[in-house]
DSSP file (Angstrom, degrees, kcal/mol; ACC not computed):
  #  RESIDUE AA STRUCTURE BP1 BP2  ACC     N-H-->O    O-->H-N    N-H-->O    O-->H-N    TCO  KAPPA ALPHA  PHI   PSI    X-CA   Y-CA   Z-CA
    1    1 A X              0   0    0      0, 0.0     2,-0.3     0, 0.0     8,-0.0   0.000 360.0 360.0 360.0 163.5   15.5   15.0   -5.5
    2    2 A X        -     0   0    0      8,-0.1     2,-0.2     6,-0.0     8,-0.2  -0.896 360.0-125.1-152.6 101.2   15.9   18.4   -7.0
    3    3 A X        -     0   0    0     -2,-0.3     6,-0.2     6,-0.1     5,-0.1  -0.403  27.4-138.6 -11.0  91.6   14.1   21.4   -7.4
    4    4 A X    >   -     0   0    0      4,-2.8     3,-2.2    -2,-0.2    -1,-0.1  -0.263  32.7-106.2 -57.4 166.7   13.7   22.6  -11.2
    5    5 A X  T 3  S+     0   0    0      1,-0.3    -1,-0.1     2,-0.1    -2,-0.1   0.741 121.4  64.6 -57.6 -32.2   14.2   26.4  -11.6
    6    6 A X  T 3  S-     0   0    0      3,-0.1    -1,-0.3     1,-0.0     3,-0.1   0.205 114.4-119.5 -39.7 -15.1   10.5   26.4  -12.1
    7    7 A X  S <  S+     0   0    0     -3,-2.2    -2,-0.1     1,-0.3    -4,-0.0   0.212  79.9 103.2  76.7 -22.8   10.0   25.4   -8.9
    8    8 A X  S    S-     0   0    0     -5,-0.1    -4,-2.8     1,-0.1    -1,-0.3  -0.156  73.6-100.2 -83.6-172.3    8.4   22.3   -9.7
    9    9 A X        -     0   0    0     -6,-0.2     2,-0.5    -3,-0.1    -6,-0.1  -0.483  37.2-104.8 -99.5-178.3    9.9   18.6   -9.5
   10   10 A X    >>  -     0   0    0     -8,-0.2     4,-1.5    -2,-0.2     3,-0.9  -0.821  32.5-115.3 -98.5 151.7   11.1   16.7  -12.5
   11   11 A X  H >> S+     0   0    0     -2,-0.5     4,-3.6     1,-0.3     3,-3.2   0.945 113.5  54.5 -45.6 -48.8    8.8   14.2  -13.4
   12   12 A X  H 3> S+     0   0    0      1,-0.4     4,-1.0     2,-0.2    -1,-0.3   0.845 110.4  44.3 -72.4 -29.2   11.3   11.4  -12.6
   13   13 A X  H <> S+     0   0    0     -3,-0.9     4,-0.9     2,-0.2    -1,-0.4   0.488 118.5  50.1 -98.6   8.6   12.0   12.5   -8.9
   14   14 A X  H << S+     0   0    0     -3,-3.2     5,-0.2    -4,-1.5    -2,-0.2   0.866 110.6  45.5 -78.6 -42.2    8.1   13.0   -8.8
   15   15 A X  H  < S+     0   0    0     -4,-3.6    -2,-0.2    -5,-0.3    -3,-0.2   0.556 115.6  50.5 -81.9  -2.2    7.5    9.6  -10.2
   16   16 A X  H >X S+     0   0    0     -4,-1.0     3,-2.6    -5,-0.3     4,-0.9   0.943 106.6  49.9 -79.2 -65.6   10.2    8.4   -7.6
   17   17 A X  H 3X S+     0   0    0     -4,-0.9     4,-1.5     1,-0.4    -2,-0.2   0.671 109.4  52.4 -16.6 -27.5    8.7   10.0   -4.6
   18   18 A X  H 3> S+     0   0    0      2,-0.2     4,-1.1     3,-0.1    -1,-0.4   0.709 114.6  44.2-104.9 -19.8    5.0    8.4   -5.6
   19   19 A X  H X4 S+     0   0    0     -3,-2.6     3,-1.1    -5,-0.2     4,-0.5   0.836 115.7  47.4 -85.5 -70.1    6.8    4.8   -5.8
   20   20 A X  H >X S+     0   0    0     -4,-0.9     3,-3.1     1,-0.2     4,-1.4   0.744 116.7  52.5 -27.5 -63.8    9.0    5.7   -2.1
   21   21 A X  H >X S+     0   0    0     -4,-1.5     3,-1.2     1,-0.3     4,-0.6   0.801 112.5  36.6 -27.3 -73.1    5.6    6.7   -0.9
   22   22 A X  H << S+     0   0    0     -3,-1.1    -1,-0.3    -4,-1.1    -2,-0.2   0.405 107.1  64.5 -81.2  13.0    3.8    3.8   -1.7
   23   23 A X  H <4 S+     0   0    0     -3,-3.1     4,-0.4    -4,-0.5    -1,-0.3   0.538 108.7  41.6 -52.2 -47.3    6.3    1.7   -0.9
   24   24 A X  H <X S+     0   0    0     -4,-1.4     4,-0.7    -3,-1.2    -2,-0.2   0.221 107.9  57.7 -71.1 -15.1    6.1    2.9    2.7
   25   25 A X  T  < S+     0   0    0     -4,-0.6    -3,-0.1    -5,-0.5    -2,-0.1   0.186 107.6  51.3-121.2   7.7    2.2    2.9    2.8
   26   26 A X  T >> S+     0   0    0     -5,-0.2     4,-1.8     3,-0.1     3,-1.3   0.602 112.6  47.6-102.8 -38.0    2.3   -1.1    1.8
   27   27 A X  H 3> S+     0   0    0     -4,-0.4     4,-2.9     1,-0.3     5,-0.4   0.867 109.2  48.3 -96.1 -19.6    4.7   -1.7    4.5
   28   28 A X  H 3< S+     0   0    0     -4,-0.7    -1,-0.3     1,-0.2    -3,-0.1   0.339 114.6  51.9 -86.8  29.1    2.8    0.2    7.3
   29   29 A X  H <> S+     0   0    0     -3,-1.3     4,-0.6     2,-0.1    -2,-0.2   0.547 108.4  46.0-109.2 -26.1   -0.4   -1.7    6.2
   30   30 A X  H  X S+     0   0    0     -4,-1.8     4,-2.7     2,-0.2    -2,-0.2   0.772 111.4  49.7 -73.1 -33.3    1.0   -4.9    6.3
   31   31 A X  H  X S+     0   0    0     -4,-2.9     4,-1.7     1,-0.2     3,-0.4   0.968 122.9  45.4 -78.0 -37.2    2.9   -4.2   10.2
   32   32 A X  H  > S+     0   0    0     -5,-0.4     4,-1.5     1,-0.3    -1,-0.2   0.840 104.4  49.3 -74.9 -16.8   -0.9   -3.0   11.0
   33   33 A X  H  X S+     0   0    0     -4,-0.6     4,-1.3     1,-0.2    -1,-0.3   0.945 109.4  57.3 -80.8 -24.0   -2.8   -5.3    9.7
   34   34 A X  H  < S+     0   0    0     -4,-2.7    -2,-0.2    -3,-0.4    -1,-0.2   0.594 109.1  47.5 -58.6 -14.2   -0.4   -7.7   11.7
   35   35 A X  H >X S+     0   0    0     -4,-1.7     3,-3.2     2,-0.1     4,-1.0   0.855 111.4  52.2 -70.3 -73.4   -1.3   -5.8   15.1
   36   36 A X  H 3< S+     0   0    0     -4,-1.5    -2,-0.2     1,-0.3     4,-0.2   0.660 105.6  46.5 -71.1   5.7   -4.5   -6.0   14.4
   37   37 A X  T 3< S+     0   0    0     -4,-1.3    -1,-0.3     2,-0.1    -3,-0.1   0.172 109.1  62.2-103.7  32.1   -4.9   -9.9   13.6
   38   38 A X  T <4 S+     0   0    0     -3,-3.2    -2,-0.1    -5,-0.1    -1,-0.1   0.282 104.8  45.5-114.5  -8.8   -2.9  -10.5   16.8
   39   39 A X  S  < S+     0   0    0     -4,-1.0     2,-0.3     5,-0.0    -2,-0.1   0.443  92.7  82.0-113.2   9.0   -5.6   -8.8   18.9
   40   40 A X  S >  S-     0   0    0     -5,-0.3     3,-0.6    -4,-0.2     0, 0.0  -0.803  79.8-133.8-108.0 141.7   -8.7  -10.3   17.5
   41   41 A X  G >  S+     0   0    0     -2,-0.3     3,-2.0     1,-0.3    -1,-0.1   0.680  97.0  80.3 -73.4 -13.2   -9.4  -14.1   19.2
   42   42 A X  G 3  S+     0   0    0      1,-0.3    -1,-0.3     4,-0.0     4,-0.1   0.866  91.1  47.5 -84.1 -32.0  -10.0  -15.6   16.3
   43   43 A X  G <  S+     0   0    0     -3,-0.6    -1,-0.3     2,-0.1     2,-0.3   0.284  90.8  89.8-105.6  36.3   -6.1  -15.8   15.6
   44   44 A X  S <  S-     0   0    0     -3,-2.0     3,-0.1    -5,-0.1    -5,-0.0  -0.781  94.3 -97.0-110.7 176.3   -5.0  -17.2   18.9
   45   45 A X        -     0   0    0     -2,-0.3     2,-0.2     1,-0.1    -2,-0.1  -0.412  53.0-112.1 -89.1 146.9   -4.8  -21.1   19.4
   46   46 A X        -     0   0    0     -4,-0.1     2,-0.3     1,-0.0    -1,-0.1  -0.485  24.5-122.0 -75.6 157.1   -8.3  -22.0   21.3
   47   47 A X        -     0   0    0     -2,-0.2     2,-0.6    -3,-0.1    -1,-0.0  -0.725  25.3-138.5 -88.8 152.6   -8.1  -23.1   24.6
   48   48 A X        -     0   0    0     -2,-0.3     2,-2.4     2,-0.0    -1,-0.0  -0.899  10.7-133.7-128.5 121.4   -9.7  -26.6   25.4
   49   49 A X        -     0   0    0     -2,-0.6    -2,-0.0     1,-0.1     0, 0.0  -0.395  28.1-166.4 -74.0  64.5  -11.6  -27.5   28.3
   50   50 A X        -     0   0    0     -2,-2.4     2,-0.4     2,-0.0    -1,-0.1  -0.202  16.5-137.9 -29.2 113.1   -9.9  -30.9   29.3
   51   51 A X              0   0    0      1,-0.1    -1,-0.0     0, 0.0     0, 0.0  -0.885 360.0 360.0 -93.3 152.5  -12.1  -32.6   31.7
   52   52 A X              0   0    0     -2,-0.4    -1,-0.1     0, 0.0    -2,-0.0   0.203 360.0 360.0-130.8 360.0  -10.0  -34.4   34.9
């Protein structure tokens, strides 16, 4: 990315930046939503109460 003289970005490293971005903000929603279904009971195996 590159600074125009203007100070601003060029559109194309702007419009890259917004893809990296969200590119990165899909893959930390996916490792979190995987934390969080790993703490919830509903997605561990149930236990069953074998009687002897």
């Amino acid at each position: 990315m590159e600074w125009e003289a203007n100070g601003e970005m060029s559109a194309q490293d702007t419009w890259d930046l917004v893809k990296r971005l969200a590119e990165i903000e899909e893959q930390e929603k996916a490792s979190n939503l995987l934390h969080l279904s790993s703490k919830h009971s509903h997605s561990k195996p149930k236990k069953t109460n074998i009687k002897k």
